[in-house]
C-alpha distance (Angstrom), angle and dihedral (degrees) to the residues before:
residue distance angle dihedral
X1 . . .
X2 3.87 . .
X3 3.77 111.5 .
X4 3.88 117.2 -143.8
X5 4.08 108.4 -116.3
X6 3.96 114.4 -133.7
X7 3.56 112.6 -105.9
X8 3.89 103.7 -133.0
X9 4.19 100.3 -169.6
X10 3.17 138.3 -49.9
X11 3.86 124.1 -127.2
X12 3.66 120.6 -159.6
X13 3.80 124.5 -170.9
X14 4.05 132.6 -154.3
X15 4.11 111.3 -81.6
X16 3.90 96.5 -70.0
X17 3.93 88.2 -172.2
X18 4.01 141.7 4.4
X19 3.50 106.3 -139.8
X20 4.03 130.2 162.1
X21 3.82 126.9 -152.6
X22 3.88 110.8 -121.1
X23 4.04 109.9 -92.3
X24 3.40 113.3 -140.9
X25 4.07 107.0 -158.7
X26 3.90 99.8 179.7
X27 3.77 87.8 118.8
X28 3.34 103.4 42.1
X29 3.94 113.3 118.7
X30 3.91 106.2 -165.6
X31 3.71 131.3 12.2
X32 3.85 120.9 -29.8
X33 3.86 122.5 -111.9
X34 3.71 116.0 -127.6
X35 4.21 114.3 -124.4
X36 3.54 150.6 -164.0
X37 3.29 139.6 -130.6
X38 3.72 135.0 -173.0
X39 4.61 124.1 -177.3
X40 3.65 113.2 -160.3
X41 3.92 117.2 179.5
X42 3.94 118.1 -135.8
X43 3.77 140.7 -145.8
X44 3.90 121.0 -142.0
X45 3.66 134.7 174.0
X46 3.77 121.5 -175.1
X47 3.92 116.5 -150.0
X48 3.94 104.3 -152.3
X49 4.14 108.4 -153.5
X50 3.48 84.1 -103.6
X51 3.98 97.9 63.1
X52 4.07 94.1 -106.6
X53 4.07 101.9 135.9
X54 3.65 115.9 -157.9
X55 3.95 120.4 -159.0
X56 3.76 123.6 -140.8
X57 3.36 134.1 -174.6
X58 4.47 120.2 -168.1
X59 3.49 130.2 128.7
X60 3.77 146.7 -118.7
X61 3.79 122.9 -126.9
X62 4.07 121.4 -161.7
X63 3.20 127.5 -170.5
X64 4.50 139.7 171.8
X65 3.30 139.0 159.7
X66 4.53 120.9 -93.6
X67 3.33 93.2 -121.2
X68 4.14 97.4 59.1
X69 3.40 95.0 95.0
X70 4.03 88.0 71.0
X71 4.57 116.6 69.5
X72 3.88 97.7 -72.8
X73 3.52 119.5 178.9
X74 4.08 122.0 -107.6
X75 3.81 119.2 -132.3
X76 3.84 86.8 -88.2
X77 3.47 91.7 58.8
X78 3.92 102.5 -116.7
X79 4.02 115.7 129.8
X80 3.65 91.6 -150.6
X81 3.80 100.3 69.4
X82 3.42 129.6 83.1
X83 3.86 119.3 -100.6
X84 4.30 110.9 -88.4
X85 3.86 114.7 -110.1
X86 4.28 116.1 -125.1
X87 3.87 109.6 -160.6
X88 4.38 96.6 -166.8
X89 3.57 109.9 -163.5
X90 3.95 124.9 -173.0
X91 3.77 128.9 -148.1
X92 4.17 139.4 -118.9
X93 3.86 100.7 -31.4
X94 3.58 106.7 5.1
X95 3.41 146.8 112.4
X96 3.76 144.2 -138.8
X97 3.62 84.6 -101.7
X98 3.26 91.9 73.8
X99 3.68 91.8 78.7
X100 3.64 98.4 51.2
X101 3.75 90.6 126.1
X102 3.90 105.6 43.9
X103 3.92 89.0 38.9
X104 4.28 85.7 56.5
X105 4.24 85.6 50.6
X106 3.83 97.2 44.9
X107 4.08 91.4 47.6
X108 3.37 89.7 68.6
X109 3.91 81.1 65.3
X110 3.33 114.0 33.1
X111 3.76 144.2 -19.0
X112 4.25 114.1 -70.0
X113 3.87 127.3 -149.8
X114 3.36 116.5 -166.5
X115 4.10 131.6 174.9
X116 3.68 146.2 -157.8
X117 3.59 102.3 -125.8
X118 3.93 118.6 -134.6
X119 3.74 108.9 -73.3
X120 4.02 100.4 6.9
X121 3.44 123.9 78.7
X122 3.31 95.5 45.4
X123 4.36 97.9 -69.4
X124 4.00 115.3 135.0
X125 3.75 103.8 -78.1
X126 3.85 109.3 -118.6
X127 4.00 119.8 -104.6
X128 3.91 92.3 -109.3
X129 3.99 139.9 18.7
X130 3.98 114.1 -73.2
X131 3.98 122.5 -149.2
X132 3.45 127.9 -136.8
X133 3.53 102.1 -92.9
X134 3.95 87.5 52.6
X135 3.92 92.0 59.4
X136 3.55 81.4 49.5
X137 3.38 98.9 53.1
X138 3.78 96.7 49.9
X139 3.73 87.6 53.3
X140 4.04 90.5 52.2
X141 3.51 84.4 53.0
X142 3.94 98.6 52.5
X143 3.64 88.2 47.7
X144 3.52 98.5 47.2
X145 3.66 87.2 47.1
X146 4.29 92.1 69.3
X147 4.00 86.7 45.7
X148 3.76 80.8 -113.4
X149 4.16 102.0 164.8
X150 3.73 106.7 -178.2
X151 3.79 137.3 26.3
X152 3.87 150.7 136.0
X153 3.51 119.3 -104.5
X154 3.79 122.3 -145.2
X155 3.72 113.2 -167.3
X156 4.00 131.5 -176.9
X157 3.15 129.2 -137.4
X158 4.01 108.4 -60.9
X159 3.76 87.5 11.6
X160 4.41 82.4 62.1
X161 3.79 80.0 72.2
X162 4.36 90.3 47.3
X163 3.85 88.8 51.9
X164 3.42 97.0 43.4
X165 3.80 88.2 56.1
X166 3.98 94.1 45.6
X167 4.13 88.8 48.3
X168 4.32 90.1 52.7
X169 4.20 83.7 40.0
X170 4.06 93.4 52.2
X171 3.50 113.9 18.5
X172 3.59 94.4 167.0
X173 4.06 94.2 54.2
X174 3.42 92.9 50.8
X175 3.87 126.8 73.5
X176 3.73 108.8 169.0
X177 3.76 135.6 5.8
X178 4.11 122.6 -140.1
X179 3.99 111.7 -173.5
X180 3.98 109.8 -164.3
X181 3.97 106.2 -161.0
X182 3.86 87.8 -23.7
X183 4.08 111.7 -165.8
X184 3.36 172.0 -124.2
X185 3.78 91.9 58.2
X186 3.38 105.1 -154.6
X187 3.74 91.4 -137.8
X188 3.67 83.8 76.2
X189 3.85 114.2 29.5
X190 3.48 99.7 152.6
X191 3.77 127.8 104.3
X192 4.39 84.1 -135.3
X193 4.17 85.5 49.8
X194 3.16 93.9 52.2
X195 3.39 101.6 42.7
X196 3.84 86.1 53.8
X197 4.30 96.3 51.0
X198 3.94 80.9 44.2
X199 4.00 89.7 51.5
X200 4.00 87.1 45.1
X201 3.35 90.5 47.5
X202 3.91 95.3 59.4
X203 3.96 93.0 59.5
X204 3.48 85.7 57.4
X205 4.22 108.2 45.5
X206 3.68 117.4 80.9
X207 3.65 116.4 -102.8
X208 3.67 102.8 -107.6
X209 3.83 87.2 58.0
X210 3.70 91.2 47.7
X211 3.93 86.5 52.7
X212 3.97 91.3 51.9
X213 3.65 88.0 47.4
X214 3.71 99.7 53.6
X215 3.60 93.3 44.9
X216 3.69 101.0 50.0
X217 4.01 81.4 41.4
X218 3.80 82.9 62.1
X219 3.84 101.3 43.6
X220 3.91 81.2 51.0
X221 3.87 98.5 57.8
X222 3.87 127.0 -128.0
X223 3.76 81.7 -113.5
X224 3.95 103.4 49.9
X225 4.18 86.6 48.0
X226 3.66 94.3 41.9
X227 4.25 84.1 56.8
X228 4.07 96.5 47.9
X229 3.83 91.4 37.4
X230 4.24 93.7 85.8
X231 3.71 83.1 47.9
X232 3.74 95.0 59.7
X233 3.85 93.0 36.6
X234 4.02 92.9 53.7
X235 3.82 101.4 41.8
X236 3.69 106.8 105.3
X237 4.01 96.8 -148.4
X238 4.03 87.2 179.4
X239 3.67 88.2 62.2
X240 3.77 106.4 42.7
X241 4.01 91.1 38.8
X242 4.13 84.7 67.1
X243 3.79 83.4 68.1
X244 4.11 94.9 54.4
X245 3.81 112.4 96.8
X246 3.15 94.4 -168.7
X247 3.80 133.2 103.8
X248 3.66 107.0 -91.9
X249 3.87 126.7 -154.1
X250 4.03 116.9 -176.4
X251 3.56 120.4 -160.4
X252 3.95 125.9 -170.0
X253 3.68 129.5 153.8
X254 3.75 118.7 -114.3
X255 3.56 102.6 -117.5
X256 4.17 92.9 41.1
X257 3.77 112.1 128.6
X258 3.42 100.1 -172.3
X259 3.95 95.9 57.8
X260 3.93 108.2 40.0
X261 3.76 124.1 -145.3
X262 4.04 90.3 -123.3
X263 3.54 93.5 46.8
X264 3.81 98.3 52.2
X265 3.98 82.9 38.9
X266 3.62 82.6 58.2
X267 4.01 99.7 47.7
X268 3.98 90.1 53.0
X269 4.20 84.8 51.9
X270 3.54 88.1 50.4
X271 4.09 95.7 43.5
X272 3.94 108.0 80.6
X273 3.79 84.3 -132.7
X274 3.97 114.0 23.5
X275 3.35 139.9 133.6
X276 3.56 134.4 175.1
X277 3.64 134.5 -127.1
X278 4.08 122.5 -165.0
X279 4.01 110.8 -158.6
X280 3.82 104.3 -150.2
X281 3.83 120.5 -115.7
X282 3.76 95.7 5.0
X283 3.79 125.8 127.8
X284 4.05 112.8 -157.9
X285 3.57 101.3 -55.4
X286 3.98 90.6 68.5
X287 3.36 88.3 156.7
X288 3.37 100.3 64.2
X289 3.68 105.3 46.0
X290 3.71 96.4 24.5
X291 4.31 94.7 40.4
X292 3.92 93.6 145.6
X293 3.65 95.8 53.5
X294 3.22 97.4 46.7
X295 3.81 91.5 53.7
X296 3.38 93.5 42.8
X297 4.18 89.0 60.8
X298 3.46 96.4 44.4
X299 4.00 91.0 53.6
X300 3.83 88.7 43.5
X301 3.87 83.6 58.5
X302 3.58 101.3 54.4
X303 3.82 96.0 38.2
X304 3.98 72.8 74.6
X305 3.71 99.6 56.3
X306 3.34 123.5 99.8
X307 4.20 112.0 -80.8
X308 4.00 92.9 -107.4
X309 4.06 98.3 119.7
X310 4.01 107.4 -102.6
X311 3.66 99.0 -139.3
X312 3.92 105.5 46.7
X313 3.67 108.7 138.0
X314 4.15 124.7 -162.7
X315 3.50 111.4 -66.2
X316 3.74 98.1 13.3
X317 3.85 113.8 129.3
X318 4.11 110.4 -116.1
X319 4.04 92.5 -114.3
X320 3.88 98.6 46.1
X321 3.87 102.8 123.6
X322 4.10 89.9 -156.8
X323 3.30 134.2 72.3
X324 4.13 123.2 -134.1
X325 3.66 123.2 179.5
X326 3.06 123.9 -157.7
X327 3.75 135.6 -121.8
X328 3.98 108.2 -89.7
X329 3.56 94.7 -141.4
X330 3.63 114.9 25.1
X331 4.16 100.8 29.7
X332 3.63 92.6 -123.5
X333 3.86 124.8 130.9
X334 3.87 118.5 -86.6
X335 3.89 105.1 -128.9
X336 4.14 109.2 -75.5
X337 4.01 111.9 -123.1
X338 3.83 85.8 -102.9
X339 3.78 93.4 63.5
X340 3.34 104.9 19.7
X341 3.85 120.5 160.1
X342 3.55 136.0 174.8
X343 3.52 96.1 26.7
X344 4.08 129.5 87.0
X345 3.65 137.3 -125.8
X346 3.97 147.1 -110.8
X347 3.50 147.9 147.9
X348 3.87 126.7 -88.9
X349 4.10 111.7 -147.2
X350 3.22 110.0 -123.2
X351 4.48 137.4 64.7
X352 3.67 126.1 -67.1
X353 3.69 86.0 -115.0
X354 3.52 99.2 52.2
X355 3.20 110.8 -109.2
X356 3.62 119.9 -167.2
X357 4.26 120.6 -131.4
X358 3.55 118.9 -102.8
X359 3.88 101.6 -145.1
X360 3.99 100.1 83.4
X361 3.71 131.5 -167.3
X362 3.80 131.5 -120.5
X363 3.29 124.9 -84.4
X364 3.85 105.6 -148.6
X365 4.26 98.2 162.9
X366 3.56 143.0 11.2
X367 3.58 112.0 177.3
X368 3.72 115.6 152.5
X369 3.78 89.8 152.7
X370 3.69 111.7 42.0
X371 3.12 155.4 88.0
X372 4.19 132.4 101.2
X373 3.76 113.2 -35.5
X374 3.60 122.3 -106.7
X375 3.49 136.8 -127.3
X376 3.87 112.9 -143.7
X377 4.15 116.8 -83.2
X378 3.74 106.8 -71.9
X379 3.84 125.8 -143.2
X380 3.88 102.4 -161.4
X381 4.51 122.5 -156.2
X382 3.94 82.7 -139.0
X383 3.52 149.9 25.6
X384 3.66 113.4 -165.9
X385 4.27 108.8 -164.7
X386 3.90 105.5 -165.7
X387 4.04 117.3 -162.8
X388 3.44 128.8 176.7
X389 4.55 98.6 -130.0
X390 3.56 91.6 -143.7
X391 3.40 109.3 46.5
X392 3.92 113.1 135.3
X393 3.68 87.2 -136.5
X394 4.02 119.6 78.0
X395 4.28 85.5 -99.8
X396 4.32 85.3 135.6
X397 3.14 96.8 53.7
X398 3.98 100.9 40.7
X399 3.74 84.7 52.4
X400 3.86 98.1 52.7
X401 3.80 90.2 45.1
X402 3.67 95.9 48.0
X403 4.40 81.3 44.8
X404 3.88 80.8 52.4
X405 4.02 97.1 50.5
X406 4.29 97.2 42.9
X407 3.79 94.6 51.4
X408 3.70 100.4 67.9
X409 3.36 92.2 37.4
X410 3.42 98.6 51.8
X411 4.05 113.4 34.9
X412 3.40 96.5 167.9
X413 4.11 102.6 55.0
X414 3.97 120.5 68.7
X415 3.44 115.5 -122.2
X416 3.80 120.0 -158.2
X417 3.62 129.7 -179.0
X418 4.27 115.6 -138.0
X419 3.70 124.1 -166.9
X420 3.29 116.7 -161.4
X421 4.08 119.7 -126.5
X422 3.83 107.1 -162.3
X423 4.16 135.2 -0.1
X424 3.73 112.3 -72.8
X425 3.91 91.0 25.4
X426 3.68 93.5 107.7
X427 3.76 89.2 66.3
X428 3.58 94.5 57.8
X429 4.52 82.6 45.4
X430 3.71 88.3 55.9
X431 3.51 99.6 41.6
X432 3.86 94.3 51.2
X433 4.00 85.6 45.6
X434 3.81 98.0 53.9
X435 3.67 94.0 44.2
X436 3.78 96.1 65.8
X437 3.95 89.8 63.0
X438 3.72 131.9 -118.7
X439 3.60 93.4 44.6
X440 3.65 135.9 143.9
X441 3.57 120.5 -164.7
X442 4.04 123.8 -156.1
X443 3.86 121.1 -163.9
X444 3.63 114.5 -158.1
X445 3.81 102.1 -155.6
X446 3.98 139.2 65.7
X447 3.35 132.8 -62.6
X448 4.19 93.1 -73.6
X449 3.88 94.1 65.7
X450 3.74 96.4 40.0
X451 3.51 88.6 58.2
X452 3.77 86.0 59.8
X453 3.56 96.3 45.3
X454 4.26 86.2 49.7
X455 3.68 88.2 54.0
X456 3.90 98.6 47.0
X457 4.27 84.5 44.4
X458 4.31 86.7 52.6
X459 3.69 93.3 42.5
X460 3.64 95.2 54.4
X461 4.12 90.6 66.3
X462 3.93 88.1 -135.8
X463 3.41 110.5 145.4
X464 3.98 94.2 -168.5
X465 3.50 92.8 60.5
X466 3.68 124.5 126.2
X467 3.60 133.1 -166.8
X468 3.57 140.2 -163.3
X469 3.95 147.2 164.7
X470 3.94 138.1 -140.0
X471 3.76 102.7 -149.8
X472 3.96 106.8 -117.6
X473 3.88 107.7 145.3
X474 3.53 147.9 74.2
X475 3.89 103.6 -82.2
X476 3.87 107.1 15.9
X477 3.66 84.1 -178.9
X478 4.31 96.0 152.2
X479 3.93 86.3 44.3
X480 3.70 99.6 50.1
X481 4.25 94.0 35.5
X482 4.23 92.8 48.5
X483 3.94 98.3 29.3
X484 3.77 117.0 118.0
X485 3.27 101.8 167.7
X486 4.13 151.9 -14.6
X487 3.72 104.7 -37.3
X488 4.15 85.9 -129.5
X489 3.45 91.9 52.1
X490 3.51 96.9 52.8
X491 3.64 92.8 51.6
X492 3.62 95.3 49.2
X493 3.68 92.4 50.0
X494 4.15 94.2 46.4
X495 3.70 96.1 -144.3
X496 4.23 99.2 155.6
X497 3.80 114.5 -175.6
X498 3.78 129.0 -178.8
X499 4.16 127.5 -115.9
X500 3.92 134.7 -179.4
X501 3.37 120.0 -100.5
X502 4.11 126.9 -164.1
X503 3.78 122.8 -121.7
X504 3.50 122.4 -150.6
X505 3.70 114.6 -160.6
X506 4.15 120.2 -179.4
X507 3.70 128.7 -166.7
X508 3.73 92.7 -147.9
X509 4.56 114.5 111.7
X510 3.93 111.3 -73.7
X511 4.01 98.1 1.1
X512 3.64 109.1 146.5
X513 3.84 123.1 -170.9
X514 4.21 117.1 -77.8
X515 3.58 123.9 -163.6
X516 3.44 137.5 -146.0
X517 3.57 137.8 -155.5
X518 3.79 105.6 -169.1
X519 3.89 112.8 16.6
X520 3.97 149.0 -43.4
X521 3.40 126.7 -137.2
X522 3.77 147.3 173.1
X523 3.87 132.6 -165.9
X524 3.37 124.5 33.8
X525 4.12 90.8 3.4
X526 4.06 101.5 74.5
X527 4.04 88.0 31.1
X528 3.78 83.9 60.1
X529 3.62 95.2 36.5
X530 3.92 94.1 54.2
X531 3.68 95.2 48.6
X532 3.58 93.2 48.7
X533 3.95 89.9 52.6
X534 3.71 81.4 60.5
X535 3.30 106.2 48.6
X536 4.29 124.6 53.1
X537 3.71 136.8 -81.6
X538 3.38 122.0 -84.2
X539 3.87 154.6 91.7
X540 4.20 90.3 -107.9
X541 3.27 101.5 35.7
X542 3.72 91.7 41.4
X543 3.57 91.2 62.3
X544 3.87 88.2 46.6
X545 3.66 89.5 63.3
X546 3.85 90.5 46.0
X547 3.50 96.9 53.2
X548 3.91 88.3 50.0
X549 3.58 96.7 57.0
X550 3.59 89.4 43.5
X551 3.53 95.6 60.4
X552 4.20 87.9 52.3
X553 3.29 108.0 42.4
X554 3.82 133.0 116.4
X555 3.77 131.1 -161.2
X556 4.09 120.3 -115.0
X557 3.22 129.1 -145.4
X558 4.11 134.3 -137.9
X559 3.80 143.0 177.0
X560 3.42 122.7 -111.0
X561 3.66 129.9 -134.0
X562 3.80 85.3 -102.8
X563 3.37 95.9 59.5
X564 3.85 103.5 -104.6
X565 3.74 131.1 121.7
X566 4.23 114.1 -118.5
X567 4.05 120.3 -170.9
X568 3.71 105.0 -140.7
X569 4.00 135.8 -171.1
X570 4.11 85.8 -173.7
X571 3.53 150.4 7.2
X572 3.68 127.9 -178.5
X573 3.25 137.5 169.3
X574 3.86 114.9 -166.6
X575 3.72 132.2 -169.8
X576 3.87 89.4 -169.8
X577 3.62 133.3 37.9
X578 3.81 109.3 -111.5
X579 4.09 133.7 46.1
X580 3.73 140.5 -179.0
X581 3.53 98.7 25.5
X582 4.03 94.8 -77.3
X583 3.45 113.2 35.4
X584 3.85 133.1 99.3
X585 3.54 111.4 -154.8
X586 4.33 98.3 176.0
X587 3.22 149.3 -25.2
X588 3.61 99.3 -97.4
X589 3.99 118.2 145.1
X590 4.28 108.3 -94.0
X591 3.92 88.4 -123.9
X592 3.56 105.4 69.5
X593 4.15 110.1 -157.7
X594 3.85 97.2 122.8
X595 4.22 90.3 104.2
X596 3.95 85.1 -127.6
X597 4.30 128.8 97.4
X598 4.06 126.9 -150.1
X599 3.77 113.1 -105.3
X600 3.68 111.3 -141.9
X601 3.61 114.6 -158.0
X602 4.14 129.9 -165.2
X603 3.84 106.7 172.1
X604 3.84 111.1 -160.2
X605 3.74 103.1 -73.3
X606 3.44 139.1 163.9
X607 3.75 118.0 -77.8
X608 4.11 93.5 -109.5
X609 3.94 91.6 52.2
X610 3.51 91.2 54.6
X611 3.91 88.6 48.4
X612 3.31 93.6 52.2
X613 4.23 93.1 41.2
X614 4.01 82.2 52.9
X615 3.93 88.9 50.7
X616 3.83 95.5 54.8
X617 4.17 92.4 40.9
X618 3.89 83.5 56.9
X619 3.77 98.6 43.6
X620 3.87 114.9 16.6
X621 3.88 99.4 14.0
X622 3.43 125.8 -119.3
X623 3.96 93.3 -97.3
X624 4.09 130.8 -147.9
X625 3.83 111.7 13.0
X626 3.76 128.0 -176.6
X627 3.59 120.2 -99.4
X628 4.02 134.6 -147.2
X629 3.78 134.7 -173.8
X630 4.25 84.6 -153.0
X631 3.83 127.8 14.2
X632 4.36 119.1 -176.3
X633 3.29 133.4 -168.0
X634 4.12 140.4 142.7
X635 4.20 132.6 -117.3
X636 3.37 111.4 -120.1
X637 3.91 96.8 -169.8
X638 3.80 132.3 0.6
X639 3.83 114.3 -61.3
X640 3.87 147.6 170.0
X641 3.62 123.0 -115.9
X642 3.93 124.1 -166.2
X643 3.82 111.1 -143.1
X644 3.97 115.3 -176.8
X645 3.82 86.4 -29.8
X646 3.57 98.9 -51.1
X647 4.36 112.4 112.2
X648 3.88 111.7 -133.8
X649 3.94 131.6 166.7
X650 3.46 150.7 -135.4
X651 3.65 144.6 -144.1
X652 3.93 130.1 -111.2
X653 4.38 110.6 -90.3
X654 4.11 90.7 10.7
X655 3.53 113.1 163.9
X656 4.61 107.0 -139.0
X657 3.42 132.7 -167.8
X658 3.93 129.9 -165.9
X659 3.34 121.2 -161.6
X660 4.01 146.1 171.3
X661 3.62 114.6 -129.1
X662 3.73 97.1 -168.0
X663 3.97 120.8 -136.4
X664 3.44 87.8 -9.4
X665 3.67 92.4 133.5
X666 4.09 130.3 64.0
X667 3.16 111.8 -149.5
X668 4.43 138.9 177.3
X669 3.71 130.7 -149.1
């Protein structure tokens, strides 16, 4: 878990500069509000727990509109509350000008801070890599700094992850969350992915954006993004966002590669109060292109907060209708937008009034209730972690520190360590753990030996049993689709839900029932999936072994139920949404209790269509697919099957059956 840094001081010079942010007023629709805007640079040190102090240097940008000073009316529309507080902060290698455009909409509202992060924008980049929760903790500090005491933050892209942080840090400064494009998706983990939705994303931004973006990219330094990149990549926002009590909005465009529509579907599931909000037309700068929208959802949030004013700051009265910070270092008011000084002047888009935009965004979900139900906390007699010894990822290890982090934690509950010896023995493991009762059993691998240590948990007939995996293999997929939060966390906290699982029952001699967790699939998946067991690790020489297999393959052909004959290139069934690492195969929900499985269908094609239907799985998604509680159908000849990863096979004229056992499996984290 992210640690909170210890905020040293803070040192806070005289205004070295008055700059504005460029106004765009294209979409304003009556007369244009002048603005202010005041830059103050800031002095941070970081105290690690280990006494190593780290200086940084970035600064703090404020800006409202002249006329504040007279009754203006809150996003709720009452003229007796103070003025709401916007905190916009920008992502890996950006700047507060990014936000030029949404800060000019929200002005008309309320009164916007915005900041140049520690190495972007320009400010000294720090001697070493910061976290999340660092970022976040400068920002605390800058805030607390103008004895600001309540706010929404806005955060793009990577800096979703910073405000995230700074909403779990202060709870009681923050009021509502807005993520714009937030990331990593964990569609696309990688570095190479990422670099590829990024790429895609460039043929699809307006020029002027893609301008900004190189340039601040620039001012950043290949060197000082390169260092905060693994940062962004590794945060797990869908796990730390299940912390935020807050109500969450998330905002992506609808043709953004970068932030997919299940994956921000999935953040607001996760969120105990999100929603999210799809700007049409917009790639990942939403905010940009699609400024009034976004407004527009962020004020449609906070007309939903409770009526305390957003932007009171210590010492104001509770029916002042302006907002005056105060001086950071001295306590003394800033200037008030009647006798401003210093500071220079612009135009907000937007009417003196108000007015709100008429072009309005999506609403795809609003869940603030949701999510898979519960069972009450569970204290378990025994833990059971099952490793495989030799696996030639760091599974051993993983397992003995997760051993390490339960026992203390959890005095009264045995915790014992099990290798495995041989494939298929962590059936028999899991089986002999779930039959002695109250047991949860924790596979440290990939999605292949979970699905063993599933099977050995069904077998044993124990209803009580609870299962659970510690991602350590090449896909993950079930871990990173169903995770909520940090597997030791979960544990410690006992919070079991329920999940589908698939069934596969055969008519062929001595063929009991398998389950899956994740998916099963026949075709081009276990063709793919045995070549790339052959082959090495690795994004390029993954897609190497893909491209090989491609260029061999050969459709198969079944019976259906019905009794006709259908050529096929693929058919999955999936009880979650993703596979293989990359690929999006619907846009089913990520907790899978409806009793019913995705059917994935690739009719024989030509080889380019399927390229191309490949392409869009691993970038777009392939959207809506139908779903069955039962699906039958005969073998004509020997094939493979792929089931969770693992490749199995059946025999010529074999009658299969899928189905969905509903909530059949209990499951943590």
């Amino acid at each position: 878990m992210s640690e909170t840094p210890n905020i040293a001081r803070t040192n806070v010079g005289k205004v070295a500069e008055a700059t504005i942010s460029p106004v765009n007023n294209r979409q304003a629709e009556n007369e244009n509000l002048p603005y202010f805007s005041d830059m103050r640079k800031l002095q941070t040190t970081l105290v690690s727990e280990a006494g190593e102090r780290l200086e940084l240097a970035y600064r703090l940008h404020y800006s409202r509109t002249a006329d504040s000073s007279a009754p203006t009316s809150s996003a709720s529309g009452a003229a007796d509350e103070a003025r709401p507080v916007f905190v916009l902060v920008h992502g890996i290698g950006m700047s507060h000008r990014y936000f030029a455009r949404l800060q000019a909409r929200l002005l008309v509202h309320g009164d916007v801070f915005l900041l140049d992060l520690p190495g972007f924008g320009g400010t000294p980049r720090p001697a070493r890599q910061l976290t999340a929760a660092e970022y976040a903790s400068v920002i605390v500090n800058a805030l607390d700094a103008t004895g600001l005491i309540s706010c929404v933050v806005v955060g793009h892209s990577m800096g979703a992850q910073f405000v995230t942080e700074l909403a779990l840090q202060r709870p009681d400064l923050v009021s509502a969350v807005v993520l714009i494009g937030p990331v990593t998706d964990t569609a696309h983990p990688s570095a190479a992915r990422n670099a590829l939705t990024l790429t895609l994303d460039t043929l699809l931004e307006r020029p002027v954006t893609n301008l900004q973006v190189a340039a601040a990219y620039l001012q950043c330094g290949l060197r000082w993004y390169r260092t905060e990149l693994p940062v962004m990549l590794r945060y797990r926002l869908d796990h730390r966002l299940a912390g935020v009590t807050q109500p969450v909005l998330v905002l992506r465009g609808s043709l953004d590669p970068i932030a997919g529509r299940r994956w921000c579907k999935r953040l607001a599931a996760v969120a105990r109060d999100g929603r999210v909000v799809e700007v049409p037309g917009q790639p990942h700068a939403a905010h940009r292109g699609g400024a009034m929208i976004v407004a527009d959802a962020i004020l449609d949030l906070i007309e939903d907060l409770p009526a305390a004013p957003s932007g009171v700051l210590s010492g104001q009265k509770n029916g002042d209708s302006i907002l005056v910070p105060l001086h950071p270092a001295t306590g003394a008011s800033l200037p008030t937008s009647s006798s401003w000084t210093g500071g220079s002047s612009g135009t907000a888009a937007g009417s003196r009034s108000g007015t709100r935009g008429q072009w309005r965004g999506i609403m795809l979900t609003h869940m603030p209730r949701k999510g898979t139900p519960m069972e009450a906390p569970r204290r378990f007699d025994k833990i059971t972690i099952i490793f495989n010894p030799n696996s030639t990822g760091d599974a051993p290890t993983l397992a003995g520190e997760l051993a390490g982090e339960l026992a203390p934690a959890l005095p009264d509950t045995v915790v014992t360590l099990q290798p495995t010896e041989h494939a298929g023995h962590a059936i028999d493991l899991a089986r002999e753990a779930a039959s002695a009762g109250n047991a949860l059993i924790v596979s440290v691998s990939g999605d292949g030996g979970y699905n063993e240590v599933v099977n050995g948990a069904m077998a044993s007939g124990r209803d009580d049993a609870v299962c659970s995996v510690l991602a350590a293999g090449n896909a993950n997929d079930h871990s990173r689709v169903t995770g909520r939060k940090p597997l030791a966390e979960a544990i410690i906290e006992g919070q079991v839900r329920r999940i589908d699982v698939l069934r596969i029952s055969m008519s062929q001699p001595g063929a009991d029932p398998v389950y899956a967790h994740s998916y099963i699939g026949f075709g081009l998946t276990p063709i793919m999936a045995i070549d790339l067991e052959k082959g090495s690790k690795g994004a390029i020489k993954e897609m190497f072994s893909v491209v090989r297999t491609f260029s061999k393959f050969k459709p198969f052909e079944i019976r259906q139920s019905d009794g006709k004959r259908r050529t096929f290139d693929s058919l999955v069934f999936a009880n979650i949404s993703q596979m293989a690492k990359y690929a999006t195969l619907s846009e089913a929900g990520d907790q899978p209790t409806d009793g019913k499985f995705e059917v994935i269908i690739f009719s024989h094609m030509a080889k380019w269509r399927i390229l191309l239907t490949a392409l869009r799985a691993t970038t777009k998604g392939l959207g809506d697919q139908p779903s069955y509680a039962q699906y039958r159908f005969s073998a004509l000849k020997p094939m493979p099957y792929q089931i969770d990863g693992e490749v199995k096979s059946v025999e010529t004229d074999t009658d299969i059956t899928i189905d969905s056992i509903p909530r059949a499996l209990a499951i943590l984290g």
